[in-house]
C-alpha positions as CSV (number, residue, x, y, z in Angstrom):
1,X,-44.5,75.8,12.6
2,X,-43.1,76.4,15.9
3,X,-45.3,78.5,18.7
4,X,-43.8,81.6,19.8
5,X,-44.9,82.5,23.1
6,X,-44.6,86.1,24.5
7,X,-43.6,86.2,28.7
8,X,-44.9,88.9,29.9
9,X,-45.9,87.3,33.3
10,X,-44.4,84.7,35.5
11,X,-47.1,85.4,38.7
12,X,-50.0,82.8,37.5
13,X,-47.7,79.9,37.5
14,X,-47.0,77.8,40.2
15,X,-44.0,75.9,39.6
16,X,-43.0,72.3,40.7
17,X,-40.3,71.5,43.2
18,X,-39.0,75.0,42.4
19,X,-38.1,78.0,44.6
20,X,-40.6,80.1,42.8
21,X,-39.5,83.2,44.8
22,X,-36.0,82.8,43.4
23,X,-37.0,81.6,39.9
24,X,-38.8,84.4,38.8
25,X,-36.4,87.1,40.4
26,X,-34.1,85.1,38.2
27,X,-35.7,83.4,35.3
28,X,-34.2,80.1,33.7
29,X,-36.5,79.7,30.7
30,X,-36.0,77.0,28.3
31,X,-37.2,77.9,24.8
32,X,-36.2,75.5,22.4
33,X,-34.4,71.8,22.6
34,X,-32.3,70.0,19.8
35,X,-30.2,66.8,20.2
36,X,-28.3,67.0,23.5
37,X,-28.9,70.4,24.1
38,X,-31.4,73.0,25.5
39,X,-31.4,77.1,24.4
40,X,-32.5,79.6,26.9
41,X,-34.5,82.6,26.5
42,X,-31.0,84.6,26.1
43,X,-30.1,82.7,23.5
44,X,-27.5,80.4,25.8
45,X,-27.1,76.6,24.4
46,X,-27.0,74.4,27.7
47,X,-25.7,70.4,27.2
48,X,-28.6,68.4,28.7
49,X,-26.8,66.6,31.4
50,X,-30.2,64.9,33.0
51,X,-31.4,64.0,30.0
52,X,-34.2,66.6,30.7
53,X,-35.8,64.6,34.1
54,X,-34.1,61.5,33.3
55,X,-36.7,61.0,30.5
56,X,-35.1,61.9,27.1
57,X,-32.8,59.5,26.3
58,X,-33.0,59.9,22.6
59,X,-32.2,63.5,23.4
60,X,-34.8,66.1,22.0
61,X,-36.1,67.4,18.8
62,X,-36.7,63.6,17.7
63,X,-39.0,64.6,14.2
64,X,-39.7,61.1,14.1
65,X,-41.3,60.9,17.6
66,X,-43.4,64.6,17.1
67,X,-44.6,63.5,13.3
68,X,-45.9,60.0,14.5
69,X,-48.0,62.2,17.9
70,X,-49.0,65.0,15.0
71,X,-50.4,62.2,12.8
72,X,-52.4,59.9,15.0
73,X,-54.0,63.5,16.4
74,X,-55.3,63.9,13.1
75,X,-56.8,60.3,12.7
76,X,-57.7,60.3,16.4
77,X,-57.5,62.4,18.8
78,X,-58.8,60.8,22.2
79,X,-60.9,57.2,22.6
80,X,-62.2,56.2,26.1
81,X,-60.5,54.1,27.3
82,X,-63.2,52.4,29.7
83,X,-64.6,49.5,27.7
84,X,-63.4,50.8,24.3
85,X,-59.9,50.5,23.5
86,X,-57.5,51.6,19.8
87,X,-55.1,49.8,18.7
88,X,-52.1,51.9,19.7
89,X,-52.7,50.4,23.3
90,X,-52.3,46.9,22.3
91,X,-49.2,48.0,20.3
92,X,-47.5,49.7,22.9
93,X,-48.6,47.1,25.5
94,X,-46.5,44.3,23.3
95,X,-43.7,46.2,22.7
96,X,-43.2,47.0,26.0
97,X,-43.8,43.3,27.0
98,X,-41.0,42.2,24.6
99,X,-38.5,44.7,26.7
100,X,-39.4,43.2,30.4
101,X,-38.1,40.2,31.5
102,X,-40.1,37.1,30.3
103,X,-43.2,36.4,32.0
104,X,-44.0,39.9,33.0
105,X,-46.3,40.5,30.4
106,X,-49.4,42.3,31.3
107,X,-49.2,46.5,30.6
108,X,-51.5,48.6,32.5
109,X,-51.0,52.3,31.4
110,X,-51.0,55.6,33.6
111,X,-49.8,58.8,32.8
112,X,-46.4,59.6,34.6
113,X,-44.4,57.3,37.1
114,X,-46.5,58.8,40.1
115,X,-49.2,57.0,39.0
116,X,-48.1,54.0,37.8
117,X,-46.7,53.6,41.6
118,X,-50.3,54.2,42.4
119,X,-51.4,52.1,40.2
120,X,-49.3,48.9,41.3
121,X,-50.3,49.3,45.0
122,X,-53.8,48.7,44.2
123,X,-52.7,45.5,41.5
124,X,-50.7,44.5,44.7
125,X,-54.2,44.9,47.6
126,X,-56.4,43.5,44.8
127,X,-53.8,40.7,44.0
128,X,-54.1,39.4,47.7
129,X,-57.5,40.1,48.2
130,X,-58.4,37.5,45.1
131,X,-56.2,34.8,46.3
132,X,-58.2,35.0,49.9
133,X,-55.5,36.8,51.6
134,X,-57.0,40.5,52.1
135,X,-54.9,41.2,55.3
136,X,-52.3,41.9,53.1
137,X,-52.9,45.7,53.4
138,X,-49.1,46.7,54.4
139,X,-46.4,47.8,52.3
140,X,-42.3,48.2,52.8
141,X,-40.4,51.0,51.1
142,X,-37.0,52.5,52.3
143,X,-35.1,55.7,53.7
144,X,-34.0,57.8,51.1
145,X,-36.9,56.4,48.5
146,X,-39.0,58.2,45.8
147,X,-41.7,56.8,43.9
148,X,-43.4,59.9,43.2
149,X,-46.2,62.4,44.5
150,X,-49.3,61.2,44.6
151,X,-50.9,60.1,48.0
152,X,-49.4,56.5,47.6
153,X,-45.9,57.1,46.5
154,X,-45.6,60.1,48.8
155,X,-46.6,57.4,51.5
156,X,-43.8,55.3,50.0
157,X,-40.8,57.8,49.5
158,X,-38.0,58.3,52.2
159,X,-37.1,61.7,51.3
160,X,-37.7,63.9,54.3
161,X,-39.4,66.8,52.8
162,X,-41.4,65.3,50.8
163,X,-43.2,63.9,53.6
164,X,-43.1,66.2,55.8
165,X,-46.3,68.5,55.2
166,X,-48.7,66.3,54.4
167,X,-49.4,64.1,57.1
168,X,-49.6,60.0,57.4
169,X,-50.8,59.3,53.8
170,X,-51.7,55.9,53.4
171,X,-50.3,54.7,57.1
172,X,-49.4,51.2,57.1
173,X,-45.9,51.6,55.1
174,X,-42.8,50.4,56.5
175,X,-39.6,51.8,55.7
176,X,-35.5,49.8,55.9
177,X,-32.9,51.7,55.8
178,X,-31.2,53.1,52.7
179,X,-28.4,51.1,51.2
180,X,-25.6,54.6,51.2
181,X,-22.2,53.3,53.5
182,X,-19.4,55.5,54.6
183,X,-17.4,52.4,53.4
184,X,-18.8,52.3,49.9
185,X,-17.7,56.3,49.2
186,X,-16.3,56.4,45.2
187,X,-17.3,53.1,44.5
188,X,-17.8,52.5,40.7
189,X,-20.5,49.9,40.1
190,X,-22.1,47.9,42.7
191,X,-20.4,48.2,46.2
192,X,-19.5,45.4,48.3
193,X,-20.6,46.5,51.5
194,X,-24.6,46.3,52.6
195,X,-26.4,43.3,51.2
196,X,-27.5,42.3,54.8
197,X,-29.4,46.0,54.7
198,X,-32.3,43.5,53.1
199,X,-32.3,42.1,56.3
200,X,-34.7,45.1,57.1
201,X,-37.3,43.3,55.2
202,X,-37.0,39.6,57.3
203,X,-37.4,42.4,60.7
204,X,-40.5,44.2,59.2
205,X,-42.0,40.7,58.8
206,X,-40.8,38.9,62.5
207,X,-42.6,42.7,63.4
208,X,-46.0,42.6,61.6
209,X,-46.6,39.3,60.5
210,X,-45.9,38.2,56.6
211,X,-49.5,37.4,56.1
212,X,-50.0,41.3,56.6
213,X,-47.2,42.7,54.1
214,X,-48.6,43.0,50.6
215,X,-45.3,44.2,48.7
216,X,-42.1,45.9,48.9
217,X,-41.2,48.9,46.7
218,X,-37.6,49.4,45.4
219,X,-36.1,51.5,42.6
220,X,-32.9,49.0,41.3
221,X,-30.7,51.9,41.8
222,X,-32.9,54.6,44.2
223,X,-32.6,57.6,41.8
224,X,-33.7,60.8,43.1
225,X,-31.9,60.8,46.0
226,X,-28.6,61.2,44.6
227,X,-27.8,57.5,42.3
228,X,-27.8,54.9,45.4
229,X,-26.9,51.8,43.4
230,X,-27.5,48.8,45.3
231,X,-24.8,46.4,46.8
232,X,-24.0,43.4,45.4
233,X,-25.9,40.4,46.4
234,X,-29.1,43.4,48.3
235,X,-31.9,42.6,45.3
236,X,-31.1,38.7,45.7
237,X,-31.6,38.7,49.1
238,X,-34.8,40.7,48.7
239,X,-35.9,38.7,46.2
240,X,-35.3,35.9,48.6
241,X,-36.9,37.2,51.4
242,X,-40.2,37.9,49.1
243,X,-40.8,34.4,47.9
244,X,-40.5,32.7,51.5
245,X,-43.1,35.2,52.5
246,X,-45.0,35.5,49.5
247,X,-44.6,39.4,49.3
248,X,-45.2,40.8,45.8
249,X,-41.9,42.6,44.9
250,X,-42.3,45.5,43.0
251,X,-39.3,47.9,41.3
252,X,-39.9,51.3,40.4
253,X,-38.2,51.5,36.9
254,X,-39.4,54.6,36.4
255,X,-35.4,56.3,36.4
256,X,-34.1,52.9,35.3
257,X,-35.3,52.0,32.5
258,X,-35.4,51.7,28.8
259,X,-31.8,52.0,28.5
260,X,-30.4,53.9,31.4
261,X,-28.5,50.8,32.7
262,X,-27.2,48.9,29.6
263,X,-30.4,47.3,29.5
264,X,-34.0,47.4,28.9
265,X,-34.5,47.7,32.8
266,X,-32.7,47.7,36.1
267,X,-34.3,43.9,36.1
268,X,-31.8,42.6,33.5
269,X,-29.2,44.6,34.6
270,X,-28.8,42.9,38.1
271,X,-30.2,40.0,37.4
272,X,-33.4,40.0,39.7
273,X,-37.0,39.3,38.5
274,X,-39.2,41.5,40.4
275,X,-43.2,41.0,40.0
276,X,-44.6,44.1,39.2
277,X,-43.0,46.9,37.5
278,X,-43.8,50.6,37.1
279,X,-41.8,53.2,34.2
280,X,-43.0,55.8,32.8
281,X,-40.2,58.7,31.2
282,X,-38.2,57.2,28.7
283,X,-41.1,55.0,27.2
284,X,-42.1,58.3,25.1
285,X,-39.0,59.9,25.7
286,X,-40.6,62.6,27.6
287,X,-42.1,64.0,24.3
288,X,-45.7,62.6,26.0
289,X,-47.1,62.0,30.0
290,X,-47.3,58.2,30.1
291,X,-46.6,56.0,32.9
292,X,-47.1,52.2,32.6
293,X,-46.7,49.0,35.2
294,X,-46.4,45.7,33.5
295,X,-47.1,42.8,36.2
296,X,-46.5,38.9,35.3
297,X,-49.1,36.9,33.9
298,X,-50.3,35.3,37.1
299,X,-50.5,37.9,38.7
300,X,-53.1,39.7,36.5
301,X,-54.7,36.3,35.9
302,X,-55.1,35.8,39.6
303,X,-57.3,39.4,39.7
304,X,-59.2,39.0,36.4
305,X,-60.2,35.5,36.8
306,X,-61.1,36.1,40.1
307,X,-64.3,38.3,39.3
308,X,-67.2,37.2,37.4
309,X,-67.4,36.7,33.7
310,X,-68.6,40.0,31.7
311,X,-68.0,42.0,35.0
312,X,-65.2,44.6,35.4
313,X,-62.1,43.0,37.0
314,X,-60.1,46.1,38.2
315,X,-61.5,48.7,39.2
316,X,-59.0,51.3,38.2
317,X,-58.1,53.6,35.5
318,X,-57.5,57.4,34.0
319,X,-59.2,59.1,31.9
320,X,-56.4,59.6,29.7
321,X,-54.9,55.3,30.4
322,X,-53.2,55.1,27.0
323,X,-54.2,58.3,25.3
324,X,-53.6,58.2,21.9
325,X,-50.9,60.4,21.2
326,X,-49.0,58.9,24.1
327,X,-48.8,55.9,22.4
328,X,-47.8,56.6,19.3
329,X,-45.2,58.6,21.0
330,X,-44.4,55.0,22.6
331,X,-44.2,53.3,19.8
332,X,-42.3,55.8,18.1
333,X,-40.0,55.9,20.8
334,X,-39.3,52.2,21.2
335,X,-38.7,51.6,17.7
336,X,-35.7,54.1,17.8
337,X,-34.7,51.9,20.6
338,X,-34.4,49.0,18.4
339,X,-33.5,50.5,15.5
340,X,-30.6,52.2,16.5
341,X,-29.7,49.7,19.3
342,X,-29.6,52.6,21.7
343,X,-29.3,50.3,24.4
344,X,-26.2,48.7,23.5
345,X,-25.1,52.0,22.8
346,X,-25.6,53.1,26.6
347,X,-23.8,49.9,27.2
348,X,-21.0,50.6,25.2
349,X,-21.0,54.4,26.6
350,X,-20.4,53.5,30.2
351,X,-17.3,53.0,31.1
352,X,-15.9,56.4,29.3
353,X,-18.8,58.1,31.0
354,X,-18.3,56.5,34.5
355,X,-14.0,57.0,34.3
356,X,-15.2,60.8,33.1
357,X,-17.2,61.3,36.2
358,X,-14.9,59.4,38.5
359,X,-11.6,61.8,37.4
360,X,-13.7,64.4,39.9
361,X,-12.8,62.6,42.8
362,X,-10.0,64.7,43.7
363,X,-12.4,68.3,43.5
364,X,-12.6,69.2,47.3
365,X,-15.8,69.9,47.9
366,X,-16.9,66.4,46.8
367,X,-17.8,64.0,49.0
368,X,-18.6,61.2,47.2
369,X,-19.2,59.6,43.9
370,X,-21.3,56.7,42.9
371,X,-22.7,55.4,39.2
372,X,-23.7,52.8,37.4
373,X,-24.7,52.6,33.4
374,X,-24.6,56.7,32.2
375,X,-26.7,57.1,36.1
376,X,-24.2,59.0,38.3
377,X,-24.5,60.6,41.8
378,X,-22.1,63.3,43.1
379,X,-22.7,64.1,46.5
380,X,-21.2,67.9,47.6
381,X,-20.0,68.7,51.2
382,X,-23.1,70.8,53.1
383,X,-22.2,74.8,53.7
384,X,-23.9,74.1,56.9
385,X,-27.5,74.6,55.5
386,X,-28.7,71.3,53.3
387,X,-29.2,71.3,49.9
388,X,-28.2,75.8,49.8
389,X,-25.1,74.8,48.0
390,X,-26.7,72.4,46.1
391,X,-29.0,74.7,44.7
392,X,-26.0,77.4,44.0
393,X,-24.6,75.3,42.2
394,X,-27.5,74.0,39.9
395,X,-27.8,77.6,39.2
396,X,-24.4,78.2,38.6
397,X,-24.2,75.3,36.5
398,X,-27.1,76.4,34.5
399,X,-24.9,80.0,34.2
400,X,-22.0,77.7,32.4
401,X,-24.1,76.4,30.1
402,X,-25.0,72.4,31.9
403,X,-28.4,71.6,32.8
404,X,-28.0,68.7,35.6
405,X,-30.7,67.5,38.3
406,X,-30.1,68.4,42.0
407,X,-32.0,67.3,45.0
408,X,-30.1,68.7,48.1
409,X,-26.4,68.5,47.7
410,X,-26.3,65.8,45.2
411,X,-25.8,66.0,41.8
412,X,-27.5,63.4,39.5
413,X,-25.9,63.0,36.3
414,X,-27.7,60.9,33.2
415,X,-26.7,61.8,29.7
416,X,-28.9,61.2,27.2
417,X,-28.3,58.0,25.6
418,X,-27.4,59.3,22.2
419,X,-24.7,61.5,23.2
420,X,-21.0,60.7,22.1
421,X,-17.3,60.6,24.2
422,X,-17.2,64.4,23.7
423,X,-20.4,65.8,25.2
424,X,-19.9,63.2,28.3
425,X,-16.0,65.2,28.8
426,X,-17.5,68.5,28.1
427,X,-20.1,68.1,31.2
428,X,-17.5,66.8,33.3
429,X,-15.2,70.0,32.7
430,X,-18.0,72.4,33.2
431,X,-18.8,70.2,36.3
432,X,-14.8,70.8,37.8
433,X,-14.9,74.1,36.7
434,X,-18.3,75.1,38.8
435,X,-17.8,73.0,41.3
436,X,-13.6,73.7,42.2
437,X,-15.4,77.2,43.4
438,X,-16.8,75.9,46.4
């Protein structure tokens, strides 16, 4: 049975991120979505070329995925999840474990990659504070950053606006610069300039102290703001710079992961072991809100042993940490990952996807091109207002029948993970053709 809902108002709602002025002078409704496509309320099919917010990589309509959610409702449809538990978490919690890199194996679940983020800066203050170093209140982020909207990731991100209106957040958050280099423009893959950008992190410390920084916060490639993969040799040096100061580093694989890359996460993919890591998005394939951060085994046994026996270790948690229905979801989910060996898929995908989105380079009004794994960036030259053309041409996009992810002037490009050679060329056309306007 599907649910057919009638529109007769658009007032009540207060959209997200959205113009809402604009939208509902000009509604883009999405009424029904089926492999790698979307239909509108006019009946339009539109290719999916975000993979909806970067979160379904199986592309959508998976019966599998909405018949496991539809069955545990009917067996059970909520459980507390302070000091009773089901066993969907445990499940979930070991799958997931036997994706992350060995040793991080401890899964704390939230319910979208804002509040994971939230979620590890408190694992990170409670981490120091039971080892007996509670001066560790600081954290380090970077320009250009987004790990989300609640107080702590907004207090993390390096996006201007949104910052902008709501004040000093959490304060004591240090920022390096962003890792984007004229001298990298249309680099496929990892660029050779900028590794010494980590430096930023060796500064913050001769500034504030080490015994004062708690962790720093990196997406592998930083996502939102336009596809900024790192360059070769920046994580290592991070990494680096971490352990001689004993700073927690913490990735954000919240864009990154479960397949995105070529790999379970960014982690594998580069080749750097962070210590805490927060997804959310593709571990249900968007079909349920779940975030997650798995953290290495000494690091939760540093904050559970720490406390008395029988007494609560971390005080912390949602009311819906590991719903039921989001598990199954994740379960769901991440058996179709190994069944169908999606990520070798994505792996095998990525060259035809990245020489697809590379033959653009010679469309004017592009500025730059950057990708890595089926996660591309396309960066289009400002009409003298930032992000108005941008938004144009989201909307003319949308008009040509591609769905794609803005945020400004950059494009953000991440095919679901099913798709085949044909739906990647198709976007690419309808991106030249849109685009060779401007």
């Amino acid at each position: 049975m599907s649910m057919k809902l009638a529109t007769n108002s658009l007032e009540h709602y207060w959209m997200p991120f959205t113009a809402n002025r604009d939208f509902k002078a000009h509604p883009r409704l999405l009424v029904k979505g089926k492999g790698v496509y979307y239909w509108s309320h006019e009946g339009k099919q539109i290719l999916d070329g975000s993979s909806g917010l970067f979160c379904c990589a199986l592309g959508h309509g998976r019966e599998e995925i909405a018949r496991a959610v539809y069955e545990q409702i009917l067996e059970l449809d909520y459980s507390p999840p302070f000091q009773e538990a089901h066993p969907g978490q445990f499940e979930l919690a070991r799958l997931v474990s036997q994706l992350t890199p060995d040793g991080i194996d401890r899964v704390f679940f939230a319910n979208s990659g804002s509040e994971a983020v939230d979620t590890a800066i408190k694992v990170a203050l409670a981490y120091h504070r039971a080892r007996g170093e509670g001066a560790r209140m600081r954290f380090v982020s970077r320009e250009r950053a987004y790990h989300g909207v609640n107080i702590g990731g907004t207090s993390l991100s390096g996006l201007v606006k949104n910052r902008e209106a709501f004040g000093a957040g959490i304060g004591a958050v240090a920022h390096m610069r962003h890792t984007w280099l004229p001298e990298n423009r249309f680099t496929k893959g990892q660029p050779e300039h900028g590794a010494d950008l980590a430096d930023d992190l060796e500064r913050i410390v001769g500034l504030y102290g080490a015994d004062t920084i708690a962790a720093c916060f990196v997406e592998p490639i930083a996502g939102s703001t336009g596809a900024l993969v790192p360059p070769k040799g920046y994580l290592e040096r991070l990494r680096a710079i971490c352990d001689r100061h004993g700073i927690l580093l913490v990735f954000d694989e919240v864009i990154c992961g479960f397949g995105r890359l070529g790999h379970p996460f960014g982690a594998q993919a580069f080749g750097v072991v962070p210590d805490i890591m927060t997804m959310a998005k593709g571990i249900t394939n968007g079909n349920q809100p779940m975030g997650a951060v798995a953290v290495k085994g000494s690091v939760y046994d540093a904050i559970v042993e720490s406390a008395p026996e029988g007494a609560v270790e971390f005080f912390h948690g949602y009311t819906y940490s590991g719903h039921p229905a989001a598990c199954a979801a994740g379960i769901a989910t991440l058996q179709i990952y190994e069944r169908d060996r999606v990520f070798e898929r994505a792996a095998a995908l990525t060259p035809h996807f990245l020489d697809a989105l590379f033959s653009l380079s010679d469309v004017p009004a592009i500025t730059d091109i950057r990708g890595f794994g089926l996660l591309g960036g396309i960066d289009l030259a400002s009409d003298g207002v930032p992000g108005r053309r941008g938004y144009d041409a989201h909307k003319k996009l949308y008009e040509a029948g591609l769905y794609v992810k803005m945020t400004g002037d950059a494009i953000l490009v991440a095919p679901p993970l099913v798709c085949e050679p044909d739906h990647v060329d198709r976007m690419v056309a309808l991106l030249r053709q849109v685009l060779s306007t401007y």
